[in-house]
C-alpha positions in Angstrom: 0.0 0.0 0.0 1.2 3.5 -1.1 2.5 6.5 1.2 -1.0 8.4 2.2 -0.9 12.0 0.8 -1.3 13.5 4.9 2.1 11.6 5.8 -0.1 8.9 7.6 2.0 6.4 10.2 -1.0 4.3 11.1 -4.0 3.3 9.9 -7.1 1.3 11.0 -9.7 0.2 8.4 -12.8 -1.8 9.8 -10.6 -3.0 12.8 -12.7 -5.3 15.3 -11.6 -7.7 18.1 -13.2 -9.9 20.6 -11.1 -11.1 23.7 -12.4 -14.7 24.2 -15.9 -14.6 23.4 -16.9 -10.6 23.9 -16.7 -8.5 20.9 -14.9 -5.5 22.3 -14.1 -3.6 19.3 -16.0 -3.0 16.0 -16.0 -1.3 12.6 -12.8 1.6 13.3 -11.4 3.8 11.1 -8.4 5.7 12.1 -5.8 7.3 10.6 -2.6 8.9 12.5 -0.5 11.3 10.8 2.9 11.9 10.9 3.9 14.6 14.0 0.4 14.2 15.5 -0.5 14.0 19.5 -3.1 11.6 19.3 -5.1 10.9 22.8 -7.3 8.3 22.9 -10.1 8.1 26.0 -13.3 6.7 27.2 -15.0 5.5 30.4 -13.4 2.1 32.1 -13.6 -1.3 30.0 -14.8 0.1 26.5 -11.7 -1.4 24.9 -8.9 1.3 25.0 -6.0 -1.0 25.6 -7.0 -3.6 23.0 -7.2 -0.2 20.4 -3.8 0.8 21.1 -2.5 -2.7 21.5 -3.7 -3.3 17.7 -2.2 0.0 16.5 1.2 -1.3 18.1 1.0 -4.7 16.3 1.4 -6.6 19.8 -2.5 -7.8 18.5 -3.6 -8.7 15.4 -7.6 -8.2 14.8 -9.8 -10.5 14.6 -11.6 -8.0 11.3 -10.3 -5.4 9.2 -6.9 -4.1 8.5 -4.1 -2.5 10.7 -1.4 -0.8 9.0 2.3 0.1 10.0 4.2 3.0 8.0 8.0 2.5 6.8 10.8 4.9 6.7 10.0 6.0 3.4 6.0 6.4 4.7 5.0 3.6 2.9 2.4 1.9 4.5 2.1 -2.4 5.1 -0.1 -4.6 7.0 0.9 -4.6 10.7 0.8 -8.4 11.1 3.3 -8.4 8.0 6.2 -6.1 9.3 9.0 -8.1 11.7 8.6 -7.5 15.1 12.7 -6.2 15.0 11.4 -3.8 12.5 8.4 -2.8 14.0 10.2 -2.4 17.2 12.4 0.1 15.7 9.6 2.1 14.2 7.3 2.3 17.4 8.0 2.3 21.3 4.9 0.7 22.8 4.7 1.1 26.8 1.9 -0.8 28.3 -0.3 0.1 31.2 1.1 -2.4 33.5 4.2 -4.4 33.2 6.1 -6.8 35.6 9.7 -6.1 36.0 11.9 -8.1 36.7 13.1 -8.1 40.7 16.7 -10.0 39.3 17.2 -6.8 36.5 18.9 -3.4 37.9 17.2 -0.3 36.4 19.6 0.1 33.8 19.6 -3.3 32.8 15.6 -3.1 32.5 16.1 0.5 30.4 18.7 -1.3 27.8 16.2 -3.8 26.7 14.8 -0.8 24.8 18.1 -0.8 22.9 17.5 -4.9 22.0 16.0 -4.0 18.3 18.6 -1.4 17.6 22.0 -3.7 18.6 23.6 -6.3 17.7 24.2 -9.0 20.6 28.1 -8.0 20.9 27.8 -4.2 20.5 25.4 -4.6 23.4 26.8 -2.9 26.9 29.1 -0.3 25.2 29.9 3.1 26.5 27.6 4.9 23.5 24.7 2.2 24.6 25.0 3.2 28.5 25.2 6.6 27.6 21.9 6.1 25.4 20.1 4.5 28.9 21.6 7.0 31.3 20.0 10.0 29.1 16.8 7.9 29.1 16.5 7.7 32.9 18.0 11.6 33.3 14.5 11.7 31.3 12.3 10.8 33.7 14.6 11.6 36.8 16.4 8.2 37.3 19.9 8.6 36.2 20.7 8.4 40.0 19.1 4.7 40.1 21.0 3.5 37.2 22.5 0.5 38.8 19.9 0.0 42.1 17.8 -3.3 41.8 14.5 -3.0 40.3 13.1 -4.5 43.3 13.7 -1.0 44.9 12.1 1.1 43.1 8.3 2.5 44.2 5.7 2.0 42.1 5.9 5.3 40.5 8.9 5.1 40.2 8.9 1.7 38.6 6.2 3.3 36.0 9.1 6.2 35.2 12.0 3.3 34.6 9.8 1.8 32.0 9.1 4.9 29.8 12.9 5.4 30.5 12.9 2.6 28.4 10.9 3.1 25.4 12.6 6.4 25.3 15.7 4.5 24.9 14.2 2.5 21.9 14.8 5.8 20.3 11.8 5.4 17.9 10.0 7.5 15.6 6.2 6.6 17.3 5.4 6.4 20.5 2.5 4.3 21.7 1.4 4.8 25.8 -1.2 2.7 27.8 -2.4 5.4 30.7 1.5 6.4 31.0 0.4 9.2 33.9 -0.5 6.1 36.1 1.3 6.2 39.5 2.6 9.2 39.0 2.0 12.6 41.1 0.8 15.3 39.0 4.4 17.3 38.8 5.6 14.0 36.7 2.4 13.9 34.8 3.2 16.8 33.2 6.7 16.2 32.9 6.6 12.6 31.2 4.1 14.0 28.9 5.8 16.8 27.6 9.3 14.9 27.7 7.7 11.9 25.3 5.5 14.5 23.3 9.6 16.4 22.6 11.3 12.8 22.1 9.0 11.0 19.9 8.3 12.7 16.3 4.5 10.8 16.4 2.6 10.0 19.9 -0.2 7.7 20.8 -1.6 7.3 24.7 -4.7 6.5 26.4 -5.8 8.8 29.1 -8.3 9.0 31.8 -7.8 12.6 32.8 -10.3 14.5 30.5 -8.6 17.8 31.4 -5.1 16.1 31.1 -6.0 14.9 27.9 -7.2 18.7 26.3 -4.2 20.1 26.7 -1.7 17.3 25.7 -2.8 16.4 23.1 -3.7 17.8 19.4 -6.3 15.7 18.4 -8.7 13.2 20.7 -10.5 9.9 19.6 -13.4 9.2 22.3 -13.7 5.8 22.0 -17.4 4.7 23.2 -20.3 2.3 22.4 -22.8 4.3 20.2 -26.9 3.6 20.7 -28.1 0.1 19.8 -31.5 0.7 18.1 -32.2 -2.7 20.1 -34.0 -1.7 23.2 -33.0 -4.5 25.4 -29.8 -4.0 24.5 -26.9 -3.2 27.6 -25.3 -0.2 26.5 -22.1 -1.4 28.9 -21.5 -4.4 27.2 -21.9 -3.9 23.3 -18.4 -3.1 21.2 -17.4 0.3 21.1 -15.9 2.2 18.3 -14.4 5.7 17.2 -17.5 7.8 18.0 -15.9 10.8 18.0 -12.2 12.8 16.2 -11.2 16.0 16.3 -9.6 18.6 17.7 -9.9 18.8 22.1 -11.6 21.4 22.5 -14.7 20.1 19.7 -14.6 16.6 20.9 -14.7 17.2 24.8 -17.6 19.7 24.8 -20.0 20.4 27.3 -22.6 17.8 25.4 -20.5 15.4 24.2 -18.6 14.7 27.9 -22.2 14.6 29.3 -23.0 11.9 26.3 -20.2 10.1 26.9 -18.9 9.8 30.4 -22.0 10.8 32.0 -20.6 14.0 33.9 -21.2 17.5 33.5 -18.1 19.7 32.1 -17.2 23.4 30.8 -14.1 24.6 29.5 -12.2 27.8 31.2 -9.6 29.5 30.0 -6.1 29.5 31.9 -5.9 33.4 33.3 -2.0 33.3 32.5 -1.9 30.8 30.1 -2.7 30.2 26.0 -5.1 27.2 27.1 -8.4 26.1 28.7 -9.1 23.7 31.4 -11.7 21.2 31.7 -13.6 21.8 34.7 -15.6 18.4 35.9 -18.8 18.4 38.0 -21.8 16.1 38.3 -24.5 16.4 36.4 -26.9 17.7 39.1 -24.8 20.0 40.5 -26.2 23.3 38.7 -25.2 27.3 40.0 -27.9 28.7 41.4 
């Protein structure tokens, strides 16, 4: 498949998945262009995860296509491209990962390097120096050579975006990377992979976090089933809504959505709004 005209890196064309017997995913279109800030959110189990996990290749779908850009932007089936290669075109950090109690920090960070190395260049002063800058990143150059056994859980989350900022890749694909993490390093993290990776990809939770992170937002949800005994909890979801923050998380569509009431406020000292979150009854008087 040809190079897209808008520099597209990935692409989704009637993607669906079921985990086990549950369709969780149906009928998606979505295209992510080169350079964007792509967030991705929706309320708790409507298949977020399994979306980004099928945009990294780590999950093939059960229907429809998944697509994988190349160097030159020329786009292949995801489930085609090595996993060497595809490792070197896309960092994928998962929302939660057992590390390895046996592995110091650094030793868990230079895994990253794995697609990039050979077997004996491996170790080298250039490679350490790669890992080091990788933790400096996210405030763990100091930890370097502690036991991953020591670190907190926050801190644990930090050490493994250290390392797929040390794959060094073009894309970068986060499941709920502000997890664990106090708000200081929320914004931190975010704005150190948004600077790092040329193309960015993360699920979020935080509706406000998410407005002013991120460029464009998919809201992924289940839309109406004209069925009237259907559950609307337990139907697949799909893209229901794409565009730009502040269209996609208005005051209608949040209510829709996440069943909340919302309203956007500009920043008094700052070029951006917040999303201010309140419960649907609560009205001023």
């Amino acid at each position: 498949m040809t190079a897209h005209e808008d520099g597209t890196v990935l692409r989704l064309r009637g993607v669906g998945a079921r985990l086990g017997t549950r369709e969780v995913l149906r009928d998606i279109d979505l295209d992510v262009p080169v350079g964007s800030r792509l967030g991705i959110v929706g309320v708790n189990g409507v298949g977020k995860s399994t979306l980004l996990r099928i945009l990294a290749g780590v999950l093939r779908p059960t229907s429809g296509h998944a697509y994988l850009a190349d160097e030159t932007g020329r786009l292949h089936e995801t489930s085609q491209v090595a996993s060497r290669e595809r490792a070197r075109r896309l960092a994928y950090v998962p929302q939660e990962e057992v590390v390895s109690a046996e592995l110091l920090v650094g030793e868990m960070v230079a895994l990253g390097r794995v697609p990039r190395t050979r077997p004996w260049s491996r170790g080298g002063r250039q490679e350490r120096e790669i890992v080091r800058t990788a933790l400096d990143a996210v405030g763990l150059a100091d930890r370097i050579d502690d036991p991953c056994e020591s670190l907190s859980g926050g801190e644990r989350r930090r050490a493994v975006l250290a390392r797929g900022l040390a794959q060094s890749c073009p894309m970068m694909l986060l499941d709920e990377p502000t997890n664990h993490l106090d708000v200081a390093w929320q914004l931190r993290l975010l704005r150190t992979v948004a600077d790092q990776a040329t193309t960015l990809v993360a699920t979020i939770h935080d509706l406000d976090l998410a407005m002013r992170s991120f460029d464009r937002i998919a809201v992924l949800g289940r839309p109406a089933d004209p069925d009237p005994d259907a559950d609307p909890d337990t139907g697949p979801a799909t893209v229901v809504a794409l565009g730009a923050p502040a269209e996609v998380l208005d005051t209608i569509a949040v209510e829709h959505h996440f069943g909340v009431g919302s309203v956007q406020v500009p920043h008094p000292h700052l070029p951006q709004s917040h999303l201010l979150i309140h419960h649907r009854e609560e009205r001023s008087a």
